[in-house]
C-alpha positions, 0 to 999 in steps of 0.5 A: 475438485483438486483445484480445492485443495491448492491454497492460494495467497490472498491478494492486498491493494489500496484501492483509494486514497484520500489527503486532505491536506494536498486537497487545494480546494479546501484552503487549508493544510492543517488536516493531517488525516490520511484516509484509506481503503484497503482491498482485500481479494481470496482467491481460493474456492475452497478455503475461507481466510482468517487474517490478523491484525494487518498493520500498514506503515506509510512513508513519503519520498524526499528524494530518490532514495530516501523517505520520511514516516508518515503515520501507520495504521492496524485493522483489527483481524477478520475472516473472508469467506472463499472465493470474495472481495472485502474493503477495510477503510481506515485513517491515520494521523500524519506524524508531527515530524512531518510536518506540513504536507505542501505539495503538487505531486508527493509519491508514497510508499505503503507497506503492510504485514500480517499473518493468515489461516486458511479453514476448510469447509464448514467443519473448522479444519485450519491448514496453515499460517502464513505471514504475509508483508509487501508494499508498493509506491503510490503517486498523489497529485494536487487532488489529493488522490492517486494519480491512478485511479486502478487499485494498487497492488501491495506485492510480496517483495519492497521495491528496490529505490534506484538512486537518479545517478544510475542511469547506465544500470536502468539502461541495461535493464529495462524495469519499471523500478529504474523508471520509477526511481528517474522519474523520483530524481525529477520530483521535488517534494516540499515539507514546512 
């Protein structure tokens, strides 16, 4: 009974990718389409969530501690009921800035932000808003999908970059963003 009334956050992830243009097979890098599957996960048993529009912003490393925007994308707010899992596929264009995506191995940064209400029962009592935003890193290879084939968690907080020539304060902590932020240092990312 008094786990009803907890409210707990809902839980974002990208749970695919899809980049045509890193794809080999198709012979052709001019698709610029990126196309996406958000995993939205309520853990509430008591409450329904009320999103609004959840805007997504992407970015592609250039080097350890620098990125390039790729393109951003909205999905138009939704309710979930208590205690479900929804997916929301969307797309965005690859900005022109960009260019010409031509690599083995890219890694992205997605972010996302949005604000939600959470509702009681059958008798519309709203609780509160919460303004939600987070993002993760992601890994694609030259088969144009994340290298990971688990949903990715977009976290609360961003993921502290640790520029390559850090080495000494990576050895004295041992995180997994001073391992991401090596293992960036070694990646070469090339845009025509």
């Amino acid at each position: 009974m008094w786990q009803t009334l907890l409210v707990k956050q809902p839980r974002l992830y990208i749970d695919y990718i899809y980049v045509p243009a890193l794809n080999k097979s198709l012979h052709s890098a001019l698709n610029n389409t990126v196309f996406f599957t958000l995993k939205l996960v309520n853990r509430n048993m008591g409450w329904g969530v009320q999103y609004d529009n959840v805007n997504l912003s992407s970015e592609a490393f250039v080097g350890p501690d620098s990125t390039r925007p790729l393109g951003n994308a909205t999905l138009e707010g939704f309710y979930q009921g208590r205690w479900r899992e929804g997916l929301k596929h969307g797309s965005f264009l690859a900005s022109a800035t960009t260019g010409k995506l031509t690599t083995v191995l890219s890694f992205w940064r997605v972010d996302f932000a949005t604000a939600v209400k959470y509702k009681k029962g059958k008798y519309r009592v709203w609780y509160t808003r919460d303004r939600l935003q987070g993002g993760a890193n992601l890994e694609i290879d030259d088969s144009q999908l994340m290298v990971n084939w688990k949903p990715v968690r977009l976290g609360d907080s961003p993921v502290a970059i640790i520029a390559s020539g850090s080495r000494k304060h990576c050895e004295l902590s041992n995180s997994a963003h001073c391992v991401l932020g090596l293992s960036l240092s070694l990646v070469v990312i090339l845009f025509v």
